[in-house]
DOKOLRO-10513 format. One record per residue: x, y, z of N, C-alpha, C in turn; residue in one letter. Coordinates in steps of 0.02 Angstrom, whole numbers, plus 32768, in hexadecimal, padded with zeros to 4 digits. Example, Ala and Ser with C-alpha at 12.3 -4.5 7.8 and 13.67 -1.06 7.14 Angstrom:
2
82947EE4818682677F1F818682947F5B8186A82827F90816282AC7FCB816582858002818AS
//
This chain:
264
A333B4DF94B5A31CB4C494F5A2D2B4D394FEXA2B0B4949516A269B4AD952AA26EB4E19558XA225B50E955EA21CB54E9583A1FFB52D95BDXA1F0B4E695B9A1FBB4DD960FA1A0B4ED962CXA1ADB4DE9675A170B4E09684A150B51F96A7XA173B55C9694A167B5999696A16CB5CE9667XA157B5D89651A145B60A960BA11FB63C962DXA14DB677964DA11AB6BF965CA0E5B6D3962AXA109B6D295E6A0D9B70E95B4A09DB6D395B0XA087B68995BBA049B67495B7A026B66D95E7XA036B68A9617A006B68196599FD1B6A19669X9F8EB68C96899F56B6AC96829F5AB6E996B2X9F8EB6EF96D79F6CB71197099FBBB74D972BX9FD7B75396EFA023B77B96E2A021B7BE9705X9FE8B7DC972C9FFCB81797499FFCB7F3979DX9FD8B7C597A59FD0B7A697F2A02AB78397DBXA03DB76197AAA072B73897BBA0BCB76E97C9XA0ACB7A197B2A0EDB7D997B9A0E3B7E49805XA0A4B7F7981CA0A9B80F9844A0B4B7D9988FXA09CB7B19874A0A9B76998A9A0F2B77398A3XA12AB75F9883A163B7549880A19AB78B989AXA16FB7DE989CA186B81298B6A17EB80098F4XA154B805991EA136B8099973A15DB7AB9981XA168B76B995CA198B746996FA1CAB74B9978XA1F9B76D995EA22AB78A9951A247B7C3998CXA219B7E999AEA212B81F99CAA205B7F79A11XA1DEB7C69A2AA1CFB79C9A4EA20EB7649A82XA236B7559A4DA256B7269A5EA2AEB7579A54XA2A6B79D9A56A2D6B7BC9A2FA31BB7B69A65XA30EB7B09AA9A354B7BF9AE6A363B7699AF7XA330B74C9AE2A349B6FF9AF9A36BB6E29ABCXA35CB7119A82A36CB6F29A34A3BFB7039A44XA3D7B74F9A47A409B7569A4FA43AB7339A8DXA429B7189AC5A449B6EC9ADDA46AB69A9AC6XA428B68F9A94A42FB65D9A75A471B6669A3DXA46DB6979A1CA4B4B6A899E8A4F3B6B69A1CXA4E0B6DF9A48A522B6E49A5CA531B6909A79XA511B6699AA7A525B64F9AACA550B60F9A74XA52CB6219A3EA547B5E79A0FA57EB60299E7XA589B64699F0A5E0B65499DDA5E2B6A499BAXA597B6C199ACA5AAB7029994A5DEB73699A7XA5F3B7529982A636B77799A1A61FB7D1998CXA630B7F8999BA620B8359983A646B84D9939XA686B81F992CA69DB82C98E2A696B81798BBXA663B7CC98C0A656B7A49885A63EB7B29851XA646B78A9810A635B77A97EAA5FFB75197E0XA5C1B77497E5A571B74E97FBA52DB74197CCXA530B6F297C0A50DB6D99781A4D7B6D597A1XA494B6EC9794A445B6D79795A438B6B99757XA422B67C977DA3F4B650974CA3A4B65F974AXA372B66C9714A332B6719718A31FB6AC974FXA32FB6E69726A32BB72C9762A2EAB7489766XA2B8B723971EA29AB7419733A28FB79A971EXA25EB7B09757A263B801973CA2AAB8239754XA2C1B82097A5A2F9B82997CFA2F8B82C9804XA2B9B81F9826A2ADB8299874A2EFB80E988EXA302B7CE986CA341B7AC989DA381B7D49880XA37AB7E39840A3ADB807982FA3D7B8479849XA38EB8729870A3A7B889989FA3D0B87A98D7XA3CDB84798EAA3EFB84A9948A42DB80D9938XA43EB80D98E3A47FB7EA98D6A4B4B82598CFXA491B86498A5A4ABB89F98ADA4C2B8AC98DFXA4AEB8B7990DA4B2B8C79955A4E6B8BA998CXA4CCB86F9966A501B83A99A5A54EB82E9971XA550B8429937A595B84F9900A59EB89A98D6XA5B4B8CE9907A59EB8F298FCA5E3B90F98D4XA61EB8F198DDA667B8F798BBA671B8D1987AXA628B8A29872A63BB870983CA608B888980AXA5FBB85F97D1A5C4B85E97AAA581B82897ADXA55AB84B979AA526B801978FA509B7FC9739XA513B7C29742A4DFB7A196EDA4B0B77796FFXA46EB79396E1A433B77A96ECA42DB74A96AFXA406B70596B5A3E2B6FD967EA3B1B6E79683XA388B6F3964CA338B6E99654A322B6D995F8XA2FCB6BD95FDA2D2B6A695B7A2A5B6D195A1XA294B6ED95CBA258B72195BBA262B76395B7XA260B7789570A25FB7CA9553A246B7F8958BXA21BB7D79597A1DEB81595D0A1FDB8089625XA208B7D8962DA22DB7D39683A25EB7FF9678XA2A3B7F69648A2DCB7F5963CA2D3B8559645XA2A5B8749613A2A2B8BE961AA28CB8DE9647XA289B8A29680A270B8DD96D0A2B1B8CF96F5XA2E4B8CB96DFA31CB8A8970BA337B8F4971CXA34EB90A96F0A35FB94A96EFA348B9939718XA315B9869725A2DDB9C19750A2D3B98D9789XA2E0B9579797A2D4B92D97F4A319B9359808XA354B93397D9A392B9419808A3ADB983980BXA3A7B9959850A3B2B9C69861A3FAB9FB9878XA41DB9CB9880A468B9D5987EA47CB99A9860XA4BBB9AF9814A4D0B98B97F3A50CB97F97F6XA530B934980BA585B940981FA59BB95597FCXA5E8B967981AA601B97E97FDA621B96597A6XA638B93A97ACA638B91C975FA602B90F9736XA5E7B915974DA587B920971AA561B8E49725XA528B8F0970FA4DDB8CC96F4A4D3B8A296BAXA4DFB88596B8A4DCB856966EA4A1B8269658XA482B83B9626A432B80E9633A440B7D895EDXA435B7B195D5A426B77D95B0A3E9B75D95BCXA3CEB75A957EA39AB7389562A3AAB6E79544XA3AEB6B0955AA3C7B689955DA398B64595A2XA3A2B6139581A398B5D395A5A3CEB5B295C9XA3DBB5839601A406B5889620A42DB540961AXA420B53795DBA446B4EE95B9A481B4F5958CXA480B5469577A4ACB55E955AA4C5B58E9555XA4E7B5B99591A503B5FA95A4A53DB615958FXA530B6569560A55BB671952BA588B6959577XA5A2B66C9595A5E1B69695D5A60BB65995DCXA650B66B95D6A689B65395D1A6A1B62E95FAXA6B4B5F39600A6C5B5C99631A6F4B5E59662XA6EAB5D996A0A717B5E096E0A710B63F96E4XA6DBB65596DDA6D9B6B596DDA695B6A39713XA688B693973CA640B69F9774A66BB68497C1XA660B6AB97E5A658B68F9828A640B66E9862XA602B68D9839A5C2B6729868A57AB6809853XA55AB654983FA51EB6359825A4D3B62E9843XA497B63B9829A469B6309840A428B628983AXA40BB5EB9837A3CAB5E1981EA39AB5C4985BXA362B5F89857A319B603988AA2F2B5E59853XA2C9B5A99863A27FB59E985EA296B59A9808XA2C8B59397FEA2D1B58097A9A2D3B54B9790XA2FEB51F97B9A31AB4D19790A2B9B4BB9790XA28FB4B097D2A271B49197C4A24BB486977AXA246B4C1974AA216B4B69716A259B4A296F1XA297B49696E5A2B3B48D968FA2B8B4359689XA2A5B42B9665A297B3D7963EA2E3B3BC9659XA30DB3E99653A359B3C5964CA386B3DB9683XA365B3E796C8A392B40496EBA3D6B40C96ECXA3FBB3C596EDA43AB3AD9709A45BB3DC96C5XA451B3ED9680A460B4189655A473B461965DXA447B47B9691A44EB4A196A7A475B4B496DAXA477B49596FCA4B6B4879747A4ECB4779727XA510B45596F3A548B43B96E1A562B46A96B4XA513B4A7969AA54FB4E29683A566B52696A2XA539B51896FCA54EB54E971EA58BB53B972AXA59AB500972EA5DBB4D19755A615B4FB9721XA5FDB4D396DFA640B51296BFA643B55596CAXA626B56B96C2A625B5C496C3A644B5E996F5XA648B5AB972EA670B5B29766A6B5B5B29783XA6CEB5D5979AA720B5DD97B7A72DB5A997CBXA75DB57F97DAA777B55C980CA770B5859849XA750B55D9872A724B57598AEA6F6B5A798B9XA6C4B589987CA68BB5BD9883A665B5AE98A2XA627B5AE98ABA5EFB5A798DAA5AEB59198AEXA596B57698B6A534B57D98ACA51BB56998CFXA4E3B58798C3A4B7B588990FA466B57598DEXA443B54A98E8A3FDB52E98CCA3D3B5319900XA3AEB56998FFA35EB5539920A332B53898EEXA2FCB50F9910A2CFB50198F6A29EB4C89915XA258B4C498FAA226B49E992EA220B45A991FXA1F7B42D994DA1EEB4159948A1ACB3F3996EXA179B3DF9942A127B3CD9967A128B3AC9997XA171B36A99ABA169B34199DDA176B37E9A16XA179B3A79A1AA17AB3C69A61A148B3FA9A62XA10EB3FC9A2AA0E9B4199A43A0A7B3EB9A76XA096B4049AB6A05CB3FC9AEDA033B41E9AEFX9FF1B3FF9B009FA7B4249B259FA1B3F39B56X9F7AB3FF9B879F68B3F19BBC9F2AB4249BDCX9EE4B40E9BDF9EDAB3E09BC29EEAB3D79B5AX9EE1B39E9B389EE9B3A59AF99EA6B3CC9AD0X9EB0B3DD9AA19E7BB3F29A809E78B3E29A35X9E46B3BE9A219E4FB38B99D49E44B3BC999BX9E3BB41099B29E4DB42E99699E8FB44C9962X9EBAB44C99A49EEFB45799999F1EB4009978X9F20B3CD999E9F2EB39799689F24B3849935X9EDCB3A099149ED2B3A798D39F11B3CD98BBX9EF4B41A98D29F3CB44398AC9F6BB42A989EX9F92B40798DB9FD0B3F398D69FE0B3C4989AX9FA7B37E98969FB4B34A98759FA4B3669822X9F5DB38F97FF9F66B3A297D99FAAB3F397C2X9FBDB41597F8A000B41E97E2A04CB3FE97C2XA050B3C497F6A08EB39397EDA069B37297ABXA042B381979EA031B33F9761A03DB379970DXA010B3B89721A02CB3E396E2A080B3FF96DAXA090B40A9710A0DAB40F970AA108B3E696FEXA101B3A696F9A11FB37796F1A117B371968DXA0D5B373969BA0CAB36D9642A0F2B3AA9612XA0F3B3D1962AA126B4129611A173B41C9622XA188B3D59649A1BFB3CD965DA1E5B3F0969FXA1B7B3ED96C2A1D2B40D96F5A1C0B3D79734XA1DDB3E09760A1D4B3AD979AA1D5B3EF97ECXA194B3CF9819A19EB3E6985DA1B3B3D9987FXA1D4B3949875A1F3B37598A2A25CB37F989FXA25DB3B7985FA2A5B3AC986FA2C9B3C098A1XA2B8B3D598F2A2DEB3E598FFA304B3B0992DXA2F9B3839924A307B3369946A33AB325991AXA34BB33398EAA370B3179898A3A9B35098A5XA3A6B37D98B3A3E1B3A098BAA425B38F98BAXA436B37498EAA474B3669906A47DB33098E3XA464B2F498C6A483B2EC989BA49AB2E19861XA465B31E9841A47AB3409806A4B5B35E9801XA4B5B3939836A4FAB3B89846A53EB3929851XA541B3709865A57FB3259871A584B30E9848XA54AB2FD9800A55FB2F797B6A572B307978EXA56BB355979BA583B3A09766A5CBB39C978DXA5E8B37B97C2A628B38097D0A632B3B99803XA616B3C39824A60AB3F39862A62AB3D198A2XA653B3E798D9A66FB3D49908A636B3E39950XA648B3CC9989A64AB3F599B9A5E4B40499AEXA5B9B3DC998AA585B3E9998AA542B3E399C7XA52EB41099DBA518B4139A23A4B9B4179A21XA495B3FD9A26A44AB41E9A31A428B4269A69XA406B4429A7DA3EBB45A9AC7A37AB45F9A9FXA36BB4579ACEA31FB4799AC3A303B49D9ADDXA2EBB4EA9AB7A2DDB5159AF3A27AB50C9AE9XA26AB5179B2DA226B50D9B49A20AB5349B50XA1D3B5499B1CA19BB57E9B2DA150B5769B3CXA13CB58D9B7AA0E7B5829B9FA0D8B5B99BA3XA099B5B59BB9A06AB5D59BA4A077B60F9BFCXA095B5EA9C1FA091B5FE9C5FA0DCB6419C6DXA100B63E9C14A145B66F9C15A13BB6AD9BEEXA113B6889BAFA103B6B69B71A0B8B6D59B66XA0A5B70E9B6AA06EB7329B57A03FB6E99B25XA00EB6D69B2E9FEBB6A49B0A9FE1B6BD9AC0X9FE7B6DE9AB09FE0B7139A6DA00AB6FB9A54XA048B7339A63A08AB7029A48A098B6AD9A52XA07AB6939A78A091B6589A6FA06CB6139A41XA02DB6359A339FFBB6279A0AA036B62199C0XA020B65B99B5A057B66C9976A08AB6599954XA0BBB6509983A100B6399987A0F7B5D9996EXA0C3B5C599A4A0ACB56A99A1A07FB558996EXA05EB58D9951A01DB57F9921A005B5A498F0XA02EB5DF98F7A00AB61198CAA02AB6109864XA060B5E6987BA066B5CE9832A04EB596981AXA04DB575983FA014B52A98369FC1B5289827X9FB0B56B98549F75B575983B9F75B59097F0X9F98B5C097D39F9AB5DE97A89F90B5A9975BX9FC8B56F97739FC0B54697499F6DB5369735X9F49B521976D9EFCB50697619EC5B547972FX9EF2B56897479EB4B58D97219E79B59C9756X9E2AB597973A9E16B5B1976B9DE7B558977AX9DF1B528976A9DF3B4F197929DF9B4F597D4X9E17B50E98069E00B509984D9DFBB54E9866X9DDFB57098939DD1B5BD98A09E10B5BD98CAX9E33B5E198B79E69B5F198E09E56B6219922X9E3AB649990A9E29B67299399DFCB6619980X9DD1B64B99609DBAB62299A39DDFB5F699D3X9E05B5C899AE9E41B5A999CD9E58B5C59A03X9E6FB60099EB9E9EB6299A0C9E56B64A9A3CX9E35B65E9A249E00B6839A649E00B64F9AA4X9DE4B6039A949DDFB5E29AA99E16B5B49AF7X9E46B5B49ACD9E82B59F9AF59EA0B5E19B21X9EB0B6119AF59EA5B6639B2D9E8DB6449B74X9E47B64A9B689E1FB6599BAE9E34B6129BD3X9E38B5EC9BB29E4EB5999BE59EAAB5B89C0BX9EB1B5D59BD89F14B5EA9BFD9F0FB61C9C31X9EE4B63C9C1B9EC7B6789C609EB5B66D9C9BX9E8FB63A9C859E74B6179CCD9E88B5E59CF6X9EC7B5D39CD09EF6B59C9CDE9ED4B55B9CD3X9EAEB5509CBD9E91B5149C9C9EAFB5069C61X9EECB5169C469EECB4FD9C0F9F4CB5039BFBX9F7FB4CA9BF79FC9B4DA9BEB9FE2B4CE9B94XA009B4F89B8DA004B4FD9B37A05EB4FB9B3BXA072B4D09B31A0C9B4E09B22A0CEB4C79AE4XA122B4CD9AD9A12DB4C39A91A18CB4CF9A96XA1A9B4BF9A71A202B4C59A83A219B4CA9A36XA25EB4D19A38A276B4E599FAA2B9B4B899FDXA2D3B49C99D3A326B49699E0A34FB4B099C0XA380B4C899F2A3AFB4EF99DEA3EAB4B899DAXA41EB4B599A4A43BB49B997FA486B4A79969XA4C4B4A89986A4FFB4DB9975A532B4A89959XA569B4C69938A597B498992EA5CFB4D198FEXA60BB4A79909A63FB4BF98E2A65EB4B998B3XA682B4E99884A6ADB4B2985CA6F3B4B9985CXA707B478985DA743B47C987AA77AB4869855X
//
């Protein structure tokens, strides 16, 4: 399987991207867990992460399954070996990490309960591949739950043409590496293809007027910038729009969709 339109170990800027993805993670951490429980986590499950990553999320699956186990998987040697030191209480049936792409998962059909991929599907070339093998891996009446973004809901007001730059030269390199920003519109019915019941999406809404502008910078742009390189000053950006959000001269939102479904 292609490595998709995220490859940690080539990125220019790998100590800002850990640490961006820690303080996101940490940011969105009591509304994240509402979001699982609401989509079916149970405290005894059997709990699949898709694209974990180092473990920031891996943590608060622990947490919220604290009678069950979790299996992480991740592509990356170097994410995959911080999983271990971010989770901090390990359920009780254990931690399970695999090194592995998510088109072909060495875990046994109908052994998962409940499933979960953040900010992943968007980069893999072959999504619906990936959703149709959480679908197996899954119990009769398991759960998954898909976050992930999408550019049509990101806003400025007023606009600002180096942030549309960003945007348009982002969607244009990610696309070429097979990844898309726009999947989170494609969701549902991807998921209704992989044979998923009962499939539900909602969009949650983040401004500038809820979230620390820092974090919300980050969360909407700070991997998009990363892509450019140093093609547009990020930093200024962000200096820039800062002081317009401060002063209320300036609205920055952005939303995510959240994505659930069953199998029946």
């Amino acid at each position: 399987m292609s490595t998709g339109s995220y490859n940690f170990e080539t990125l220019n800027d790998i100590a800002f991207q850990a640490e961006r993805l820690r303080q996101q993670a940490q940011a969105v951490r009591g509304m994240e867990a509402g979001i699982l429980r609401s989509a079916g986590i149970q405290p005894g499950h059997d709990v699949l992460e898709m694209g974990c990553g180092p473990g920031f999320v891996s943590d608060l699956l622990a947490e919220l399954a604290p009678q069950g186990s979790l299996t992480v998987v991740e592509p990356s040697a170097t994410l995959l070996a911080q999983v271990e030191g971010n989770v901090r209480n390990k359920p009780a049936r254990g931690l399970f990490r695999i090194q592995a792409y998510g088109d072909r998962l060495p875990i046994p059909d109908s052994s998962i309960d409940f499933s979960y991929a953040r900010f992943v599907l968007q980069h893999i070339p072959q999504p619906e591949t990936v959703i149709s093998e959480i679908h197996r891996a899954l119990r009769p009446g398991g759960h998954f739950c898909a976050v992930d973004s999408d550019d049509g809901l990101v806003v400025l007001y007023p606009e600002d043409a180096r942030v549309n730059q960003l945007l348009h030269t982002a969607q244009t390199i990610q696309a070429a590496r097979g990844g898309d920003r726009f999947i989170g519109r494609k969701l549902p019915n991807m998921m209704t293809g992989a044979g998923f019941v009962n499939v539900k999406s909602r969009i949650l809404s983040l401004t500038s007027s809820e979230l620390p502008f820092a974090m919300l910078f980050n969360i909407l742009l700070g991997y998009k910038a990363s892509l450019l390189g140093g093609t547009i000053d990020s930093e200024q950006l962000f200096q820039d729009l800062s002081e317009r959000v401060t002063t209320g001269g300036q609205l920055v939102a952005g939303g995510v969709f959240i994505v659930t479904g069953e199998k029946s």
